[in-house]
C-alpha positions as CSV (number, residue, x, y, z in Angstrom):
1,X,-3.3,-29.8,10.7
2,X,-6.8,-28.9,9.2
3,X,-6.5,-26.3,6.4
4,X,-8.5,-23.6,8.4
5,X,-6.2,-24.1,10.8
6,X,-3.2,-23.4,8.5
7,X,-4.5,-20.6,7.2
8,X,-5.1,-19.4,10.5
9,X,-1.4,-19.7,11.4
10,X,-0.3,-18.2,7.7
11,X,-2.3,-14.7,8.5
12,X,-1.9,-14.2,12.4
13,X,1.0,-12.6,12.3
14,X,-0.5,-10.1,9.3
15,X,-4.0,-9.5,11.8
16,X,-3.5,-6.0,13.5
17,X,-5.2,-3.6,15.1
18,X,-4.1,-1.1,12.8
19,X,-2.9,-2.4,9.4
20,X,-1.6,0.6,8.0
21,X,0.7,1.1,9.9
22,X,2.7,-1.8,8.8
23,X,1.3,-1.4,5.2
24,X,3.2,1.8,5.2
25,X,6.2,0.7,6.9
26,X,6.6,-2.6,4.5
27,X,5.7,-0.1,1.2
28,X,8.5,2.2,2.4
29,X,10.9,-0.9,2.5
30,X,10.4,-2.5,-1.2
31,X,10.5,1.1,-2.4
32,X,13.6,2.0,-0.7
33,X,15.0,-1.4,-2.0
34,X,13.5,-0.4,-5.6
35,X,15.7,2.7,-5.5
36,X,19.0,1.7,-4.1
37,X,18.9,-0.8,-6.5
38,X,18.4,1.8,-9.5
39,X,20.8,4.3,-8.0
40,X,24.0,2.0,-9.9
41,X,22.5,2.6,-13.0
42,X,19.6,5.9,-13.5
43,X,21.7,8.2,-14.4
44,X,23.4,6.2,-16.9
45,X,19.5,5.7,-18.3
46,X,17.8,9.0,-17.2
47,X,21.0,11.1,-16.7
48,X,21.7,13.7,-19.7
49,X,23.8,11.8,-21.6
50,X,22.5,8.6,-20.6
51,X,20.8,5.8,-23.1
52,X,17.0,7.3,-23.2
53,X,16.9,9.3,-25.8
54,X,15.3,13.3,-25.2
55,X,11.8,12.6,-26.9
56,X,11.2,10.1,-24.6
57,X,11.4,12.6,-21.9
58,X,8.9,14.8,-23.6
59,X,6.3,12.3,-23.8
60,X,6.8,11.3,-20.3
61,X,6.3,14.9,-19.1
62,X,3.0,15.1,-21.1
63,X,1.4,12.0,-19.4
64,X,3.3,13.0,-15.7
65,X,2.9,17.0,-15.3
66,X,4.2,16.1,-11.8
67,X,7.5,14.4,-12.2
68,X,11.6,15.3,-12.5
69,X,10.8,15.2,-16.6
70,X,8.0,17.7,-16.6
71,X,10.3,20.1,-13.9
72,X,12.9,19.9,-16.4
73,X,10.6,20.6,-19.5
74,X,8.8,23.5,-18.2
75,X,11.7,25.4,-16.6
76,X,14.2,24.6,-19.3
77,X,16.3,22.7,-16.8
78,X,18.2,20.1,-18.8
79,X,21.6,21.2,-18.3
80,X,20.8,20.4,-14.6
81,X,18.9,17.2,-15.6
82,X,21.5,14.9,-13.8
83,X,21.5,17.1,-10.6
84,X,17.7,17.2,-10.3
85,X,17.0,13.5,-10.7
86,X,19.9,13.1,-7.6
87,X,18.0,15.4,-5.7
88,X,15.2,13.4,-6.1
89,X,16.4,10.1,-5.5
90,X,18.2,11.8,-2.2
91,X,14.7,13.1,-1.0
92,X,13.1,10.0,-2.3
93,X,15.1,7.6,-0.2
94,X,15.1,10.3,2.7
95,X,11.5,9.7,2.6
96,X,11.1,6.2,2.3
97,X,13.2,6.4,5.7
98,X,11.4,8.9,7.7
99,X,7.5,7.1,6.6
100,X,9.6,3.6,8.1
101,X,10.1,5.6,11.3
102,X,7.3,7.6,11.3
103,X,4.2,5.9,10.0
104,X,1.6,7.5,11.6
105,X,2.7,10.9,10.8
106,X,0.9,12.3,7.7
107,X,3.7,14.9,7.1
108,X,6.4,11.6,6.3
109,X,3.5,9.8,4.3
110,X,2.5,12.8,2.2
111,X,6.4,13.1,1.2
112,X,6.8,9.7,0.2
113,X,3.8,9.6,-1.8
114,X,5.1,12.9,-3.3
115,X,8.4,11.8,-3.7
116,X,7.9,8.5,-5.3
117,X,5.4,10.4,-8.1
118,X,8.2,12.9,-8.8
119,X,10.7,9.9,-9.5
120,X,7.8,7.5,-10.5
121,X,9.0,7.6,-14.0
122,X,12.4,6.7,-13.8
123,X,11.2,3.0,-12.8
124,X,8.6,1.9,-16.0
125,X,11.1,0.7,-17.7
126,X,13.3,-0.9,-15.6
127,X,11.1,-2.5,-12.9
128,X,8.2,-4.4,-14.1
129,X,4.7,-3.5,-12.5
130,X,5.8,-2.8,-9.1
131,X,5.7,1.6,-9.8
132,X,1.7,1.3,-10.4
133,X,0.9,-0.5,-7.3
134,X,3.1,0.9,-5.1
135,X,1.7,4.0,-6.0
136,X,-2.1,3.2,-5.3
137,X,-1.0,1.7,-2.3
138,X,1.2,4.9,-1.1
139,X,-1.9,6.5,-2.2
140,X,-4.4,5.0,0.2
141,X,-1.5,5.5,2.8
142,X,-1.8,9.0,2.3
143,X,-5.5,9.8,2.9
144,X,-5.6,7.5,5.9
145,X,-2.4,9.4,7.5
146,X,-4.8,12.7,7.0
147,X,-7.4,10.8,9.6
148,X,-4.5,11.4,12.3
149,X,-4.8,15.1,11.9
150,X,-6.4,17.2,14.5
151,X,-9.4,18.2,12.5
152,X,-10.9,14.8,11.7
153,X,-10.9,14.5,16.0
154,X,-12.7,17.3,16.1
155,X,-15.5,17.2,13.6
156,X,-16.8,14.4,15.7
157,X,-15.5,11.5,13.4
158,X,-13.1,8.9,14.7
159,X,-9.5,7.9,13.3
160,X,-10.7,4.6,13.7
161,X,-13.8,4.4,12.3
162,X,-12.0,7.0,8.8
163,X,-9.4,4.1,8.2
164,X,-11.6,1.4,8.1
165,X,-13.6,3.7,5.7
166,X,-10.1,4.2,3.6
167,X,-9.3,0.2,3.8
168,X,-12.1,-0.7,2.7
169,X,-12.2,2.1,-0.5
170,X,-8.6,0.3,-0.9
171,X,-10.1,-3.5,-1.0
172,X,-12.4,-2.4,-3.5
173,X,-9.5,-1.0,-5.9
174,X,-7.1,-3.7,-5.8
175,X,-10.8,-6.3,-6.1
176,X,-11.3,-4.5,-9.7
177,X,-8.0,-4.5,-10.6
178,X,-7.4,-8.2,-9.8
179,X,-10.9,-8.8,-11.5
180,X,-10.1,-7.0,-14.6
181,X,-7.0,-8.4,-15.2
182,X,-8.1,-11.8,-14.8
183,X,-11.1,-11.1,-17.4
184,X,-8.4,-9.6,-19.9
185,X,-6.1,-12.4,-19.7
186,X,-9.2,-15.0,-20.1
187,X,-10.2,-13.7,-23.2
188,X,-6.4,-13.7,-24.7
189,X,-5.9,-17.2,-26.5
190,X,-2.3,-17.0,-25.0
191,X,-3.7,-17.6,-21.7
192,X,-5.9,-20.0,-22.8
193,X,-3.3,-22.4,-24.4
194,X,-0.3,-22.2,-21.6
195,X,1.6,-20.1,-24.2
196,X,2.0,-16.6,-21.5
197,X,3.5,-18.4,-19.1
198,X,6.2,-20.2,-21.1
199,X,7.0,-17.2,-22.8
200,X,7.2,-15.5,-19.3
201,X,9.7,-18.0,-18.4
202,X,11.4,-18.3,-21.8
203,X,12.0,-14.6,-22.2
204,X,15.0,-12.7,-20.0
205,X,13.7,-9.3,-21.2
206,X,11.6,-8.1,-17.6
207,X,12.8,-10.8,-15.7
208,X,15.2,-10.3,-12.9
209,X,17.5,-13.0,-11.5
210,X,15.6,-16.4,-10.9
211,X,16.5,-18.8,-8.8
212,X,15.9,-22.0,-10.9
213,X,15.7,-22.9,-14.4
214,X,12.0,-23.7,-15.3
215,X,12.5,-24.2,-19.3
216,X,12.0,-28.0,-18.8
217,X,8.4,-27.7,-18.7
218,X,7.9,-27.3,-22.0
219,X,7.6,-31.4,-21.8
220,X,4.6,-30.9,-20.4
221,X,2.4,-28.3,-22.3
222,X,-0.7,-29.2,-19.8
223,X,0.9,-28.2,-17.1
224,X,1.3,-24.4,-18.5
225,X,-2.4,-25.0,-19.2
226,X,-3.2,-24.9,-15.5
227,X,-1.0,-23.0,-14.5
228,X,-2.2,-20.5,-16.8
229,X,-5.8,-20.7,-16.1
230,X,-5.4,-20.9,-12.3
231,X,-4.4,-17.6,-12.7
232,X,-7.1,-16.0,-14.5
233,X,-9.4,-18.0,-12.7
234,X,-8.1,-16.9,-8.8
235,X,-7.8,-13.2,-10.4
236,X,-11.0,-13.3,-12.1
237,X,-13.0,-14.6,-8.1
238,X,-11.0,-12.2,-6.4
239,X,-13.7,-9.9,-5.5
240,X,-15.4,-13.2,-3.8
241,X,-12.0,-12.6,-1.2
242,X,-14.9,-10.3,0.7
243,X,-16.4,-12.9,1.8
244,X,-14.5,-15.1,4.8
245,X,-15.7,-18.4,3.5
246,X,-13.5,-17.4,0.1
247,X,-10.7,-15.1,1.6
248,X,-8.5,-17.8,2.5
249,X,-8.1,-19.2,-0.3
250,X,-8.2,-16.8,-2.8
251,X,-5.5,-14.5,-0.6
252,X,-3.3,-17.6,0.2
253,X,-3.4,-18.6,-3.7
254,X,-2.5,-15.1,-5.0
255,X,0.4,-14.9,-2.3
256,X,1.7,-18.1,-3.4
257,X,1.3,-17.0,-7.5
258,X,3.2,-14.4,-6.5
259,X,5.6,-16.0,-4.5
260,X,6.0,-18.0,-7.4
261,X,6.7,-15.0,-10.1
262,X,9.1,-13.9,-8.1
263,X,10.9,-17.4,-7.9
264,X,10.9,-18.3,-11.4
265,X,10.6,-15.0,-13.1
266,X,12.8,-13.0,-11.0
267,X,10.5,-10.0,-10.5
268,X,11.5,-9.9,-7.0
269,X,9.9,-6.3,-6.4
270,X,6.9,-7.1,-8.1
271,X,6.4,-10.0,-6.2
272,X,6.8,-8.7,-2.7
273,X,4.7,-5.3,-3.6
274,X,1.8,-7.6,-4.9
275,X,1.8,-10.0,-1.7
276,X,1.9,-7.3,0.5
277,X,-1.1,-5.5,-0.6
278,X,-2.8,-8.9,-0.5
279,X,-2.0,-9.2,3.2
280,X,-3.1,-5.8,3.9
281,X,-6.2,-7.1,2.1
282,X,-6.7,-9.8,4.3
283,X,-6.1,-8.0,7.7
284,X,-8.2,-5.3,7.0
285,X,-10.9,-8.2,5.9
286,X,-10.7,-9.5,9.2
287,X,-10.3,-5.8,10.9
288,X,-14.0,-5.1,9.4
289,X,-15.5,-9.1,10.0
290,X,-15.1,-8.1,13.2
291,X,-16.5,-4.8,13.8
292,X,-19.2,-6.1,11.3
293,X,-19.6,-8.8,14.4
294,X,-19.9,-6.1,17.0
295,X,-22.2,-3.7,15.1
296,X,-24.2,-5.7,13.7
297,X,-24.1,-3.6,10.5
298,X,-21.7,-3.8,7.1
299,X,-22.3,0.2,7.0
300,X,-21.3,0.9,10.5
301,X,-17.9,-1.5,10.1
302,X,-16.8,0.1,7.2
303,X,-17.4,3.4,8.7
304,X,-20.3,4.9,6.0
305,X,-22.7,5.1,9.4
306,X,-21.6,6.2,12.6
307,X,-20.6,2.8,15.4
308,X,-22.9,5.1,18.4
309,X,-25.5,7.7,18.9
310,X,-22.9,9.6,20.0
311,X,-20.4,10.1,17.1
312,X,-24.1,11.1,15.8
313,X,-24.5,13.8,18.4
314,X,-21.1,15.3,17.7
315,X,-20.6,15.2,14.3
316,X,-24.2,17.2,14.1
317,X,-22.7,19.9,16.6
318,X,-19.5,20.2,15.4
């Protein structure tokens, strides 16, 4: 099979009409998974007398004025501080529920995003990276469920033609994160020799539980070279993923990178959070390639200029 065609077949069942939709429903799922998993063990981290000391809290509540730590801090709540951060979980996992049912409702999307900033701290230190991505995804979940409210209708401006506009705003942030990321690591000598990735597989510290036992590569220093330098290299072009003669590629190598850290490293949530908000990348790539096709216009598919004259004529007498 040629490997347009396989990528094709890879991605079809990720092209939709609407995107978000799923992209809320699947973000609602690892999150939900995030937190049943932490519900054996918060409060014996975050609880009152659990193993994170006090100060920590304070500092937390400084850098998130919205979160169960500053709630605590502010109303002198910390003989509570066990029932609030149940609470929160409770509503937290209510939430993940009702956005999985309901993901076109911006009422159930507004909670979760809500939710999951209230509780957002109780996963930095014991789920590696997933908590910042989840929330700029839950983010851009947010502002596109706003499009399905009455008012948007009737100031003349489409649902359709507002989420594209979001999508698109979203593309763009995950493109500079990738792209930064890929520049920092390139100009780290750890990245440069192979030595990240062994220590990524040698160290147990942020790792989860793997699957296989990858320490007998050290035999082969070159190939933590590549590997090491395929990564910054596919992060680094990731911004090249808006063009269709690149997107393949670049998506399907990132999915399978992350595939692969959450293989051998273990970081299963971290993994799936990532790929996801690469396939919502590529569908809503191929959602604007083709109103690109049929307006003729970049502006017009991403929703910056109206599609006809008469979203004009309404939105000026609205």
């Amino acid at each position: 099979m040629p490997v347009s065609g396989l990528r094709s077949k890879l991605f079809s069942t990720i092209d939709s009409r609407e995107p978000f939709v799923w992209f809320v429903q699947l973000l609602a799922c690892v999150l939900l998974a995030c937190l049943v998993w932490l519900c054996r063990s918060f409060l014996e981290l975050f609880g009152a007398g659990g193993a994170i000391r006090q100060e920590i809290f304070l500092d937390i509540s400084n850098d998130a004025p919205f979160s169960a730590w500053a709630l605590i801090r502010y109303f002198h709540l910390g003989e509570h501080q066990d029932l609030i951060l149940k609470i929160s979980y409770a509503i937290a996992i209510l939430s993940c529920c009702l956005a999985f049912l309901r993901p076109k409702d911006w009422r159930c999307v507004t909670l979760l995003f809500f939710a999951f900033v209230f509780i957002k701290a109780t996963m930095m230190g014991a789920v590696y990276g997933m908590y910042e991505f989840i929330h700029i995804g839950l983010f851009y979940c947010m502002i596109w469920s706003f499009t399905t409210i009455g008012w948007v209708c009737r100031k003349g401006i489409s649902g359709d033609r507002m989420a594209r506009l979001v999508g698109f705003a979203f593309q763009i942030h995950l493109a500079i994160a990738y792209c930064s990321s890929g520049l920092a690591k390139g100009i780290g000598t750890q990245w440069q020799n192979g030595e990240a990735l062994w220590r990524s597989i040698y160290r147990s510290d942020s790792a989860g539980t793997r699957l296989f036992d990858f320490s007998f590569v050290h035999n082969w220093p070159w190939l933590l070279q590549i590997g090491c330098l395929s990564v910054v290299a596919f992060e680094f072009i990731y911004p090249l993923a808006f063009y269709r003669r690149f997107r393949g590629v670049i998506v399907s190598g990132l999915i399978a990178m992350h595939l692969g850290i959450m293989i051998g490293f273990g970081l299963w949530l971290f993994g799936a959070t990532m790929i996801i908000l690469n396939m919502f990348f590529y569908a809503q790539a191929r959602r604007l390639d083709a109103q690109k096709d049929a307006d003729g216009s970049l502006w017009k598919a991403i929703g910056l200029v109206a599609c006809n004259d008469r979203e004009l004529v309404d939105a000026s007498t609205a």
